[in-house]
C-alpha positions as CSV (number, residue, x, y, z in Angstrom):
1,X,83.5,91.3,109.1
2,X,85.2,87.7,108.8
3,X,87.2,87.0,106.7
4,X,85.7,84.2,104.2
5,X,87.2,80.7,104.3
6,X,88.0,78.4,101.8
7,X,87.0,74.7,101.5
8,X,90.4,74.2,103.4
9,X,89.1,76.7,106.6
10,X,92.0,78.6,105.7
11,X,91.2,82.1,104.4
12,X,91.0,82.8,100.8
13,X,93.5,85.1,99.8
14,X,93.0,87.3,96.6
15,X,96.2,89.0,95.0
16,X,95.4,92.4,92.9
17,X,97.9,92.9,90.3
18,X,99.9,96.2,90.7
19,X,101.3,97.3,87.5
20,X,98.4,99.9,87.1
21,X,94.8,101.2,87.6
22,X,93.1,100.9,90.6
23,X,94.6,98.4,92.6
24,X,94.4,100.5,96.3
25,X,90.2,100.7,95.4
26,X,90.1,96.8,95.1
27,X,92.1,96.3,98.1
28,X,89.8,98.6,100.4
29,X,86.7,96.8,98.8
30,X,88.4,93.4,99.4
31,X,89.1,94.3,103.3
32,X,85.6,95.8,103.3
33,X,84.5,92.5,102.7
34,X,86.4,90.5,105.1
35,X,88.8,89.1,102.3
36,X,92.3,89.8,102.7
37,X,94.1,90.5,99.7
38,X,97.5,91.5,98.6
39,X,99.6,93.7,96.1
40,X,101.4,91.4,92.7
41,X,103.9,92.8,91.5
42,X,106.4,90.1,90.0
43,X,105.9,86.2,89.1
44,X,107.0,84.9,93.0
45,X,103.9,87.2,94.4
46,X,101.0,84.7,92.5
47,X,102.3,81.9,95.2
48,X,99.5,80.9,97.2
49,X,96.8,83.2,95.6
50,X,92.8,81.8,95.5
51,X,92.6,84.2,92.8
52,X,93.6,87.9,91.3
53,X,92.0,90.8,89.9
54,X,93.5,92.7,87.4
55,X,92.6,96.1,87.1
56,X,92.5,98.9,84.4
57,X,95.4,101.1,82.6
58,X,96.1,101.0,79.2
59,X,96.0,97.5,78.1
60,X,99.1,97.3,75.5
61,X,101.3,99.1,78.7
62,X,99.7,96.2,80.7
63,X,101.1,93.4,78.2
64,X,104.1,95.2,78.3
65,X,104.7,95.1,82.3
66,X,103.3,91.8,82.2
67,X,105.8,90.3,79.9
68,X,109.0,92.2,81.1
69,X,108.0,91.2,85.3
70,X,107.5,87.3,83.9
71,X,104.1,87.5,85.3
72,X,102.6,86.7,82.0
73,X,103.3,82.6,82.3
74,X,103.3,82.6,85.7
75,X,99.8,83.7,85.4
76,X,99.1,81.4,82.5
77,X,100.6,78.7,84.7
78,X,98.7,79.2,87.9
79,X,95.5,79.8,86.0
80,X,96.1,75.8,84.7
81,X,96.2,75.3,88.1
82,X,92.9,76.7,89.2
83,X,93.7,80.4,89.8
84,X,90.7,82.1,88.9
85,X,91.0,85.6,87.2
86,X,88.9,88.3,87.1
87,X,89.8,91.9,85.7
88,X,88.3,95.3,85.5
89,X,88.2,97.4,82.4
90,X,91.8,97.1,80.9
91,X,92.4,93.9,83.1
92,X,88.9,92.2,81.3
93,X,90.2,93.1,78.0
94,X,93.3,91.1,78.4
95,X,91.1,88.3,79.8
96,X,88.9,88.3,76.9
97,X,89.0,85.3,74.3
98,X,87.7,87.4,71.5
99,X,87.0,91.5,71.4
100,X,84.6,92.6,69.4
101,X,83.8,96.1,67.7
């Protein structure tokens, strides 16, 4: 498969955040798809992104990792910027504007 352009012919690159949960599984599904993707791990890694999925794991341990790697306002920041965000269990809990139940 192709990989999928973006309005800019270059191709879109999608960054899964690596602090925990599944981030290998999204990478295989991203290849499978023609999307090439890549492993963030610290604030310099969001750089060039189209977007990043955040995965499960325990979502206070995620705030944690978050905070102490800086990737908490890099994120912030780069979502300002048009970085879309989408996360999976854990990773759409921290997304979330309000929780309810």
């Amino acid at each position: 498969m192709k990989n999928i352009p973006a309005a800019n012919n270059s191709p879109l690159l999608i960054g899964v955040l690596d602090l925990q949960g599944g981030v290998q599984e999204h990478l295989d599904h991203l290849q499978r798809i023609g999307v090439p993707g890549r492993r963030v791990k610290e604030a310099g890694d969001v750089a060039g992104l189209a977007g990043l999925i955040i995965p499960g794991g325990e979502t206070s341990c995620l705030q944690r990792l978050l905070h102490l790697s800086g990737l908490d306002d890099a994120l912030v920041r780069e979502h300002g910027k048009g970085l879309k965000l989408w996360g999976t269990c854990a990773g759409a809990i921290l997304l979330a504007r309000e929780i309810e139940g």
